[in-house]
PAMIGU-172822 format. One record per residue: residue number from 1; chain; x, y, z of N, C-alpha, C, O in turn. Coordinates in nm, 2 decimals. Each point is the difference from the previous one (the first is absolute). Layout:
<kolvos>
- i  ch  n_xx  n_yy  n_zz  ca_xx  ca_yy  ca_zz  c_xx  c_yy  c_zz  o_xx  o_yy  o_zz
- NUM  A  X  Y  Z  X  Y  Z  X  Y  Z  X  Y  Z $
...
</kolvos>
This chain:
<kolvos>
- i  ch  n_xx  n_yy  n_zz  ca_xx  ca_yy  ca_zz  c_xx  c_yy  c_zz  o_xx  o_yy  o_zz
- 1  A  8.40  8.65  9.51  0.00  0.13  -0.07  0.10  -0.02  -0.12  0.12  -0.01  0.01 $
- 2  A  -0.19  -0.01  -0.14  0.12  0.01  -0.13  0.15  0.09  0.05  0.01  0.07  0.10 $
- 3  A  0.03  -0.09  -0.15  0.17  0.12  -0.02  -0.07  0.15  -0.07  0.03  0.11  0.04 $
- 4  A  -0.10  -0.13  -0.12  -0.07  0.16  -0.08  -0.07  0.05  0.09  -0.04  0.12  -0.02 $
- 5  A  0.01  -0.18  0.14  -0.09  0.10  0.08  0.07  0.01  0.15  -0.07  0.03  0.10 $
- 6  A  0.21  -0.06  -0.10  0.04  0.05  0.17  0.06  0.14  -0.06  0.04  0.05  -0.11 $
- 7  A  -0.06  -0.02  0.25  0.11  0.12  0.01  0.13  0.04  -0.07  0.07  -0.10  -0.03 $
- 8  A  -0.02  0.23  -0.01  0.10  -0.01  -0.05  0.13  0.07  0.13  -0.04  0.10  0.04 $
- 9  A  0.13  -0.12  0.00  0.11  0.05  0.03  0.14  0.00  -0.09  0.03  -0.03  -0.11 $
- 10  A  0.03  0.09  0.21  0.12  -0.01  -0.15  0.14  -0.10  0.15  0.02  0.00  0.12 $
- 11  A  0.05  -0.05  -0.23  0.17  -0.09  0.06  0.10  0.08  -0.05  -0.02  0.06  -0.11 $
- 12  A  0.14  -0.04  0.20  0.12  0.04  -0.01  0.07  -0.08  -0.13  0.01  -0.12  0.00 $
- 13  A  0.04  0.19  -0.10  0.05  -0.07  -0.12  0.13  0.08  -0.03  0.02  0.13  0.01 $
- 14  A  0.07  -0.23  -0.04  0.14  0.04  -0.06  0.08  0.04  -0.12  0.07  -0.10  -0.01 $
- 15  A  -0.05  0.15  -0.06  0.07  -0.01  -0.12  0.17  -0.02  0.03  0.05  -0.11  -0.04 $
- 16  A  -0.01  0.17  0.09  0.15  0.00  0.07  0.04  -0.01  0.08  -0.10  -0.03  0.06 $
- 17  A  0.16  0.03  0.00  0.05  0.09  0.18  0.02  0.06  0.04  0.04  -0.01  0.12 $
- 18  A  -0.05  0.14  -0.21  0.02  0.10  0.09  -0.12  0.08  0.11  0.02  0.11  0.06 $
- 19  A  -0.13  -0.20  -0.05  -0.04  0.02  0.16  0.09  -0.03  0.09  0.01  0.07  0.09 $
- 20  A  0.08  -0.22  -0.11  0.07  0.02  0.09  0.06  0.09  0.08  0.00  0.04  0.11 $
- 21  A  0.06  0.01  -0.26  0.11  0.13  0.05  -0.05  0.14  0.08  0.07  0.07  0.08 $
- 22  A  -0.20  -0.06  -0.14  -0.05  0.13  -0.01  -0.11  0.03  0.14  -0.03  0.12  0.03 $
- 23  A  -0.01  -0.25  0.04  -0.03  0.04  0.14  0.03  -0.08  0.11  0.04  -0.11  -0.02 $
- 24  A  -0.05  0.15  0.12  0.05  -0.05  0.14  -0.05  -0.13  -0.02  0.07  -0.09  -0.04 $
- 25  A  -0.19  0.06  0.06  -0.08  -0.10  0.00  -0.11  -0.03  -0.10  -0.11  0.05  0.00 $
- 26  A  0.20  -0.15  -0.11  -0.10  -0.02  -0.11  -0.06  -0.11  0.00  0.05  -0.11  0.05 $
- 27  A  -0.22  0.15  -0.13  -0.12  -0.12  0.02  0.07  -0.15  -0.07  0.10  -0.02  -0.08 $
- 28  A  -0.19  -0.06  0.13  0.09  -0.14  -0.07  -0.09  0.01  -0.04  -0.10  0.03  0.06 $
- 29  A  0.11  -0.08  -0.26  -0.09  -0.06  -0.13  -0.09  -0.07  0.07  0.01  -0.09  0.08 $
- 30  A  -0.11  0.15  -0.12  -0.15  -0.10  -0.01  -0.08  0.01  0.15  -0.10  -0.06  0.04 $
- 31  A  0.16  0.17  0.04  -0.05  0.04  0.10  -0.10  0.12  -0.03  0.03  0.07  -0.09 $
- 32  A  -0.15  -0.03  0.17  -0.11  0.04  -0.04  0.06  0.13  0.04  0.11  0.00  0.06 $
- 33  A  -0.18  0.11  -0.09  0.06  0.14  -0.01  -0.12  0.09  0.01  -0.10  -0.03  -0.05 $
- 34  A  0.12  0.14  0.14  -0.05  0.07  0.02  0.07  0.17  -0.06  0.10  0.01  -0.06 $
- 35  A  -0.19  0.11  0.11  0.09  0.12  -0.10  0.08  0.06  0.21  0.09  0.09  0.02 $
- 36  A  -0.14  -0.13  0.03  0.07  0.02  0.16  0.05  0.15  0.01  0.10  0.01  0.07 $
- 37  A  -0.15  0.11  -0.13  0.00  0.09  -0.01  0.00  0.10  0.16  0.05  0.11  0.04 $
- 38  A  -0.13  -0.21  0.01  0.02  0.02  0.15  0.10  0.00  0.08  0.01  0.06  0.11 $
- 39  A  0.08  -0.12  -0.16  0.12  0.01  0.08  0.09  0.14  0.02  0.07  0.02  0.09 $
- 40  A  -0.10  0.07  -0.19  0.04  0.11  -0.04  -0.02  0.11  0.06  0.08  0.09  0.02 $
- 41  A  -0.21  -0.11  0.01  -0.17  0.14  0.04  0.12  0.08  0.11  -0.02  0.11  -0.04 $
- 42  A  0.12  -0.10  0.12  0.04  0.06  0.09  0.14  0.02  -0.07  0.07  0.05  0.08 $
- 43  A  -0.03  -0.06  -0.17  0.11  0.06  -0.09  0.04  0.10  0.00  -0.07  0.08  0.06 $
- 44  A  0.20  -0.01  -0.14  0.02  0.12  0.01  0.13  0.01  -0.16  0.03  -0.09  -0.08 $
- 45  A  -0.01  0.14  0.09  0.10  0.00  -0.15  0.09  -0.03  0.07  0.07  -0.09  -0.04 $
- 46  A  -0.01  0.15  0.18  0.13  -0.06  0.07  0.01  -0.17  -0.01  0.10  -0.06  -0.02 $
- 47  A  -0.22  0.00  0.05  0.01  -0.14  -0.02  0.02  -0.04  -0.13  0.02  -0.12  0.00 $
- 48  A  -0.02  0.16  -0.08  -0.02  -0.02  -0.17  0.14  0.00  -0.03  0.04  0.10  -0.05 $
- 49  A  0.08  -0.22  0.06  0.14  0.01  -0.03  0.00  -0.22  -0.02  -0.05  -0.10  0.05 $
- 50  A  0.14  0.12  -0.16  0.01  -0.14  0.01  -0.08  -0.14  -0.04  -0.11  0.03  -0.05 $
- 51  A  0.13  -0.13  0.07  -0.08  -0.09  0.01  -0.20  0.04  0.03  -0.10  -0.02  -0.07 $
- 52  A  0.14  0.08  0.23  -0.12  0.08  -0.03  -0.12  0.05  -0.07  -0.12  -0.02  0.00 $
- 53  A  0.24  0.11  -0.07  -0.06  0.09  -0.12  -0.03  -0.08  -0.08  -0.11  0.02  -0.05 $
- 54  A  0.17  -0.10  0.02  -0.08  -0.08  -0.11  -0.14  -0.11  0.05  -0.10  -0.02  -0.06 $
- 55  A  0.13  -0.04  0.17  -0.11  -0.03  0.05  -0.13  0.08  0.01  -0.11  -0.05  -0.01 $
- 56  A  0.14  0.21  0.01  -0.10  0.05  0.00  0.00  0.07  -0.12  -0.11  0.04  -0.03 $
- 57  A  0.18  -0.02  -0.04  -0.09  0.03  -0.16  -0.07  -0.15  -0.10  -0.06  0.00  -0.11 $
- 58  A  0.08  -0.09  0.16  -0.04  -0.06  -0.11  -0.01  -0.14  0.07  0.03  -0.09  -0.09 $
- 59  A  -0.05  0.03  0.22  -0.01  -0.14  0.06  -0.11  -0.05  0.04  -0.05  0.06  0.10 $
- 60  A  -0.01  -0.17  -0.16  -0.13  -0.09  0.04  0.07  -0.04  0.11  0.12  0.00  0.01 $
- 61  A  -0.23  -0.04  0.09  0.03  -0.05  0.15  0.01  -0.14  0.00  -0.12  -0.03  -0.03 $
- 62  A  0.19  -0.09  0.04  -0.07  -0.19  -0.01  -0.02  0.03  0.14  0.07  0.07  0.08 $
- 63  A  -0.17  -0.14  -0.08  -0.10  -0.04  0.12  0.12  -0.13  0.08  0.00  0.00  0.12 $
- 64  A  0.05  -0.06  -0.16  0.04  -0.11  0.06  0.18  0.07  0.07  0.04  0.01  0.12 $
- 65  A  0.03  0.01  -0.25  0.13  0.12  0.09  -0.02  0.08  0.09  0.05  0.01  0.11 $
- 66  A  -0.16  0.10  -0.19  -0.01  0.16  0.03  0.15  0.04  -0.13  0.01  0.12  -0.03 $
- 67  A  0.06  -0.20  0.00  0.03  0.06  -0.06  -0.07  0.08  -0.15  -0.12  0.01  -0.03 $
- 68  A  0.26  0.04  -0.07  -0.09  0.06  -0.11  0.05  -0.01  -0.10  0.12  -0.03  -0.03 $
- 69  A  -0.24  0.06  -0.07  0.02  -0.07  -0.20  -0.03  0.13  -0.06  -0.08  0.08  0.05 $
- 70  A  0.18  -0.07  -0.18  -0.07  0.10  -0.06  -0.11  -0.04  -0.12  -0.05  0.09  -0.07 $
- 71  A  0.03  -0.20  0.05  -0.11  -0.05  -0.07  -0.06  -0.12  0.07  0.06  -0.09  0.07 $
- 72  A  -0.21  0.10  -0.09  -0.09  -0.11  0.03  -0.09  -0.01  -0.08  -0.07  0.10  -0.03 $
- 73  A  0.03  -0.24  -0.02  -0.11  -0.11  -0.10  -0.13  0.02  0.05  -0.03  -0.01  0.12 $
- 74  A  -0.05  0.06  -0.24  -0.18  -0.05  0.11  -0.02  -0.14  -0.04  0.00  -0.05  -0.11 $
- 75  A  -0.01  0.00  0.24  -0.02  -0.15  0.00  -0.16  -0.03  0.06  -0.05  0.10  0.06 $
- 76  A  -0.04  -0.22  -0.06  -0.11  0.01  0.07  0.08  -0.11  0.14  0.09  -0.09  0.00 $
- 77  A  -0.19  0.15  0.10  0.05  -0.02  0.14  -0.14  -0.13  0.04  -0.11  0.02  -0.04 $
- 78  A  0.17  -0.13  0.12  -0.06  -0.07  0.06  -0.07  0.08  0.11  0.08  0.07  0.06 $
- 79  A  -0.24  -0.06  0.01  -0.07  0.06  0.11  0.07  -0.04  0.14  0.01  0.08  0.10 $
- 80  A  0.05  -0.22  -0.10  0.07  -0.02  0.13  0.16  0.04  -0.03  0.09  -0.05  0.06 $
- 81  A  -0.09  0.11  -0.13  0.17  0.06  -0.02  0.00  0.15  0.07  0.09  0.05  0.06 $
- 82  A  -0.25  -0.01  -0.11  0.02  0.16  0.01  -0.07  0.01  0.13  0.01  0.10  0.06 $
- 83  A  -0.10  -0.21  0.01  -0.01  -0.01  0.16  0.16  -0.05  0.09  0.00  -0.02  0.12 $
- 84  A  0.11  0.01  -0.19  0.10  -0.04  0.07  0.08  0.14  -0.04  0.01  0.07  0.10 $
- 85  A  0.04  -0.03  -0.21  0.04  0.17  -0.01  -0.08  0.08  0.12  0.08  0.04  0.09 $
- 86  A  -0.21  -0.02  -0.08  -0.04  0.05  0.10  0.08  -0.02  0.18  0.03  0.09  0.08 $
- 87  A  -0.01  -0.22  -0.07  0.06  0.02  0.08  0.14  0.03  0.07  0.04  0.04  0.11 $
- 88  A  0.03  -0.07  -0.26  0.12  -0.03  0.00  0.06  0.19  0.02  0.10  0.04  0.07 $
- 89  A  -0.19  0.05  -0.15  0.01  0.17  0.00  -0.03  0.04  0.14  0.08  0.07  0.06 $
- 90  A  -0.24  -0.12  -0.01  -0.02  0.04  0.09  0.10  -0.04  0.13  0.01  0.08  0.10 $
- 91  A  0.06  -0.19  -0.09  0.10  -0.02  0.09  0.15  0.11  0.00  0.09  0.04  0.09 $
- 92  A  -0.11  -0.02  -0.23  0.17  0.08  -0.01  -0.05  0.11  0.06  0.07  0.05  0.09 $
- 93  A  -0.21  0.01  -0.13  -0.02  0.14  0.08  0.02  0.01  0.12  0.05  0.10  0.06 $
- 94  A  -0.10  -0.21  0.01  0.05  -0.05  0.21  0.15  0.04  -0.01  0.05  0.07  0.08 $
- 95  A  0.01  -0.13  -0.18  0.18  -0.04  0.01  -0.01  0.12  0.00  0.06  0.05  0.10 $
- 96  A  -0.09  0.00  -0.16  0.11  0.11  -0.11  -0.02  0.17  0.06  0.08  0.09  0.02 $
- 97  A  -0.24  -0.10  0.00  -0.04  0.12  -0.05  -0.05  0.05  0.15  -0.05  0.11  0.01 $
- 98  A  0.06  -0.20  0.09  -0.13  0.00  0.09  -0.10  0.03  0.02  -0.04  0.08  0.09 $
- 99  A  -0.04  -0.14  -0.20  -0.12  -0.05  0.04  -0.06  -0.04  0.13  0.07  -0.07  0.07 $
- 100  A  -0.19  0.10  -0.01  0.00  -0.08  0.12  -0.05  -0.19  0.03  0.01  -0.06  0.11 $
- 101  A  -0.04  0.03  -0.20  -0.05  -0.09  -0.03  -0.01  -0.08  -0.13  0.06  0.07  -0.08 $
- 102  A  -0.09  -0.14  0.05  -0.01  -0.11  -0.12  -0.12  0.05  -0.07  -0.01  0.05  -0.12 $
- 103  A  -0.10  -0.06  0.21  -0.16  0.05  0.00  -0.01  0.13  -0.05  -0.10  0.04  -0.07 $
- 104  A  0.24  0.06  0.11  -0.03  0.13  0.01  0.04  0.03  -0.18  -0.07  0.06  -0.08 $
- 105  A  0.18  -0.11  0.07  0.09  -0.04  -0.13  -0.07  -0.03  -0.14  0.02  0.07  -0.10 $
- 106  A  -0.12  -0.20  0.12  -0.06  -0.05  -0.06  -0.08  0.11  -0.13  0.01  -0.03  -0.12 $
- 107  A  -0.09  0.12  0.16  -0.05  0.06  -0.08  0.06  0.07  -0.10  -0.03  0.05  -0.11 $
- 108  A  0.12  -0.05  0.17  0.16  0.15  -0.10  0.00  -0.14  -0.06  -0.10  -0.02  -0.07 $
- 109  A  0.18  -0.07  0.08  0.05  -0.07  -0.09  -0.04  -0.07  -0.06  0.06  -0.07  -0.08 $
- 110  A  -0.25  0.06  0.10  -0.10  -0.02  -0.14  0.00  0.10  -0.11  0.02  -0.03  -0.12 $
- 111  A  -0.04  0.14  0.17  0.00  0.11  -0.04  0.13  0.03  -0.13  -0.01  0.05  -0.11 $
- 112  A  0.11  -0.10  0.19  0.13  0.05  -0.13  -0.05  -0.12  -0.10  0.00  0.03  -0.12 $
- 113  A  -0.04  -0.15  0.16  0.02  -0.12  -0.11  -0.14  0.03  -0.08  -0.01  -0.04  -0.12 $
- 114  A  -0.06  0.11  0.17  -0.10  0.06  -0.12  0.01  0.10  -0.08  -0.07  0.01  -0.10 $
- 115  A  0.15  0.08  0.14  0.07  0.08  -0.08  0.09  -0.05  -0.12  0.00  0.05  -0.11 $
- 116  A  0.07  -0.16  0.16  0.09  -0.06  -0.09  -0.10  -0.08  -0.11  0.01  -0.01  -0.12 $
- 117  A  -0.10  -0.05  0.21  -0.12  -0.10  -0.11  -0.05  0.10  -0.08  0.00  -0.05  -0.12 $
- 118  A  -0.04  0.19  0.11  -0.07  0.07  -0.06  0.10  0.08  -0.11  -0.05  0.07  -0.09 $
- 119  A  0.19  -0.09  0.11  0.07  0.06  -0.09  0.05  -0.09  -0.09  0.06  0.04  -0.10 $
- 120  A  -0.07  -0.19  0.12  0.03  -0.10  -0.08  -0.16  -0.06  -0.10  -0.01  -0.08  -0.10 $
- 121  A  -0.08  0.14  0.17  -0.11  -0.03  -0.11  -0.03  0.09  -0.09  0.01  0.12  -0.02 $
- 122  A  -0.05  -0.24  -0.07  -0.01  0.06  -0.16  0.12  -0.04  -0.12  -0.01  -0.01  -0.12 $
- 123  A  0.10  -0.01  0.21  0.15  -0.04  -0.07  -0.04  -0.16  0.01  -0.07  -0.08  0.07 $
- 124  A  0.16  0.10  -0.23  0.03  -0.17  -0.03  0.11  -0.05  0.12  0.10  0.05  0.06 $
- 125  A  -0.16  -0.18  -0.06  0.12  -0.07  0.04  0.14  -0.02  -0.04  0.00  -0.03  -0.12 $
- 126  A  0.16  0.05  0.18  0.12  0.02  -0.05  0.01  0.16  -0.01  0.10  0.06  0.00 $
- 127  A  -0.22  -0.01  0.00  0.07  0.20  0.01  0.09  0.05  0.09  0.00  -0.02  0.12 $
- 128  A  0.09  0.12  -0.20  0.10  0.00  0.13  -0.04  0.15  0.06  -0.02  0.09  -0.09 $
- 129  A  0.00  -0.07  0.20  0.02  0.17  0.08  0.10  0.01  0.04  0.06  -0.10  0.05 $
- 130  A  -0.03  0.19  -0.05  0.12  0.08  0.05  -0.09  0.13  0.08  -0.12  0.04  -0.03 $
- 131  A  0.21  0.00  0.16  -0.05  0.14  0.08  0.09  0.13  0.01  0.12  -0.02  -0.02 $
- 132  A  -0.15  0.12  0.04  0.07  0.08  0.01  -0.04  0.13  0.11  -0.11  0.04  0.00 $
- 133  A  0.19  0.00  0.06  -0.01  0.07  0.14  0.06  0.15  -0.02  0.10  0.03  -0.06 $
- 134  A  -0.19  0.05  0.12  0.07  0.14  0.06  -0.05  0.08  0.12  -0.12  0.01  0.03 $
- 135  A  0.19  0.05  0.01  -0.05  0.08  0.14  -0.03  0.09  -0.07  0.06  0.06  -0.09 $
- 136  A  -0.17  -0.04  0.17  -0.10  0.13  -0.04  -0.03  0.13  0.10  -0.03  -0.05  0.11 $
- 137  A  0.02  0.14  -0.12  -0.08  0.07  0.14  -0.10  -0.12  0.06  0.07  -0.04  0.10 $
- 138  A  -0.16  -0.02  -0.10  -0.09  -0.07  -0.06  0.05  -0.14  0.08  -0.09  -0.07  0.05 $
- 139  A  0.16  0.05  -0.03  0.05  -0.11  0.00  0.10  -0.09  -0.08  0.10  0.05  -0.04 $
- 140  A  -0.11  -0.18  0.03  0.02  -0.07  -0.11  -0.06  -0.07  -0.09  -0.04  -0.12  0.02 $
- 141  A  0.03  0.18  -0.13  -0.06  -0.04  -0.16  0.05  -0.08  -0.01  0.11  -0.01  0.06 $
- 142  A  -0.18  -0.09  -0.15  0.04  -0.16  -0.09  -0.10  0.05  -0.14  -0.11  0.06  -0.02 $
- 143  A  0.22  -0.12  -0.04  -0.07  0.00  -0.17  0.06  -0.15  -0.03  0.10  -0.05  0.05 $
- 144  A  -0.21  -0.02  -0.14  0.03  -0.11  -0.01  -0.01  -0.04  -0.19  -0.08  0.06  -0.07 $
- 145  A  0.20  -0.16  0.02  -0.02  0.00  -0.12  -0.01  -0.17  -0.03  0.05  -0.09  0.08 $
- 146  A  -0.17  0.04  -0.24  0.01  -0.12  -0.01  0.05  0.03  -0.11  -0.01  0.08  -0.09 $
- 147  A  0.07  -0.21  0.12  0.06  -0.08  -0.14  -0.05  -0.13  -0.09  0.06  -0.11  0.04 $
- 148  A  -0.13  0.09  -0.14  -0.03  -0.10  -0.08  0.07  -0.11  0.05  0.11  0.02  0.03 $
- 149  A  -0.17  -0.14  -0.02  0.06  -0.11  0.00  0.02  -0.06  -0.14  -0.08  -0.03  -0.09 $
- 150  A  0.24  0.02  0.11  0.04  -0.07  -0.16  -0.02  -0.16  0.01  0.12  -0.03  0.00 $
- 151  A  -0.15  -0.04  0.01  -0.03  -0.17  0.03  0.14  -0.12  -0.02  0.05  -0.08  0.07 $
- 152  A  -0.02  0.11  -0.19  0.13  -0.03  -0.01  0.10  0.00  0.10  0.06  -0.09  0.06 $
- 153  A  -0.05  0.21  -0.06  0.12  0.02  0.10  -0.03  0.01  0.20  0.09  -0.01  0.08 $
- 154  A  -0.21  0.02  -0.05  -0.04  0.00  0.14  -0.04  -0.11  -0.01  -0.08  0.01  0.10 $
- 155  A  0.08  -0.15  -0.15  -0.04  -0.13  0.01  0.13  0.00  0.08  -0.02  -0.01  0.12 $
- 156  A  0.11  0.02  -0.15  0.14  -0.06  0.04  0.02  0.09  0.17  0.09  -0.05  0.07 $
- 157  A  -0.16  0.15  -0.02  0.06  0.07  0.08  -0.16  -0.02  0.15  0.03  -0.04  0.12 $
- 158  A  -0.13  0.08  -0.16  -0.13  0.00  0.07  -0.03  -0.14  0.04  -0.02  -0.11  -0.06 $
- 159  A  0.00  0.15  0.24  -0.05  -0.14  0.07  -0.16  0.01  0.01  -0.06  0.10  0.03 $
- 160  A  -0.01  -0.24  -0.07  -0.11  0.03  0.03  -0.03  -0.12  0.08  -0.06  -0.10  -0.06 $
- 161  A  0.08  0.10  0.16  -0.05  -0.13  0.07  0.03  -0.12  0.01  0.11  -0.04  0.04 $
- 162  A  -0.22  -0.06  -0.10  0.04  -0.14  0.00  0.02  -0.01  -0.15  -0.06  0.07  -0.08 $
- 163  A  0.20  -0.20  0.03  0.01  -0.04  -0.09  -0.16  -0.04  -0.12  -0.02  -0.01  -0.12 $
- 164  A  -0.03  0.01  0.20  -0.10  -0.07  -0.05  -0.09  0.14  -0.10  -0.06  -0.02  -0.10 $
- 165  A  0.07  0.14  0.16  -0.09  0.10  -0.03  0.12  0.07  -0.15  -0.03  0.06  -0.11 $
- 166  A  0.13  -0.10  0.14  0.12  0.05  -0.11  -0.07  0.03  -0.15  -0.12  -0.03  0.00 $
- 167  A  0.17  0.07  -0.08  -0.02  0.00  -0.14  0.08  -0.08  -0.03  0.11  -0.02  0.06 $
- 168  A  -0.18  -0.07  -0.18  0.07  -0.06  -0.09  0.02  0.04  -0.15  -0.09  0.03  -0.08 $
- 169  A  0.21  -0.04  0.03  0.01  0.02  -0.12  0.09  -0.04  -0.07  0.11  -0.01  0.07 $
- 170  A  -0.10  -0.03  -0.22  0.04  -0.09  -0.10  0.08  0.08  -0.04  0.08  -0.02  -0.09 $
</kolvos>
């Protein structure tokens, strides 16, 4: 399959550090990202203090920490990458969430990565999103914003795979 016709997801990307600072557990660069908005659904504004709080106004999920970014790249995703995300989500739900099963898991955690696939198509490659969160009667709302990819300057910052797939430029 060319590169123009896989899937798009988006990678955890850095400008600074202050993800470091700013959540308990931040995604490591170039790890795939989800909007993990799920983690929230049972929230309350009492939990809304801190580190937290900012995790929940404005944190992509990496699939590989669980930690979180406040920005993520749409990048195109290898088919056995996003059959291994599959697993790697559907396992944390056993961990995490209890789940009863891997099998049982499985569907939810297709399910979020197509959500994520469907909010990164259409966007150029290098676009940045950013999310944003609030409790609602309702639940929890997400609004999501893109950002143009400037080329120049996200050459230096955006992982895309193998060296080989890189841009080159003079």
């Amino acid at each position: 399959m060319s590169a123009e016709n896989r899937p798009l997801l988006a990678r955890a990307i850095h400008f600074d550090e202050s993800d470091m600072n700013i959540f308990h557990t931040p995604a490591r660069t170039g790890e795939w990202c989800i909007s993990g908005g799920f983690e929230f659904s049972d929230w309350s504004e009492g939990d809304l203090n801190g580190k937290a709080r900012q995790a929940f106004a404005n944190g992509w999920l990496g699939l590989e920490t669980f930690g979180r970014v406040t920005f993520v790249a749409v990048t195109r995703v290898e088919a056995s990458e996003t059959a291994e995300l599959v697993e790697m989500l559907a396992a944390h739900f056993v961990s995490h969430y209890g789940a009863p099963s891997l099998e049982a898991a499985r569907g939810v955690a297709e399910s979020e990565l197509a959500q994520m696939a469907e909010l990164c198509d259409g966007h150029d490659d290098n676009t940045l999103l950013t999310v944003s969160r609030e409790l609602t009667d309702a639940g929890v709302k997400e609004a999501y914003r893109n950002i143009a990819p400037q080329q120049a300057e996200l050459d230096q910052f955006a992982v895309h795979g193998s060296l080989d797939d890189a841009p080159h430029t003079h």
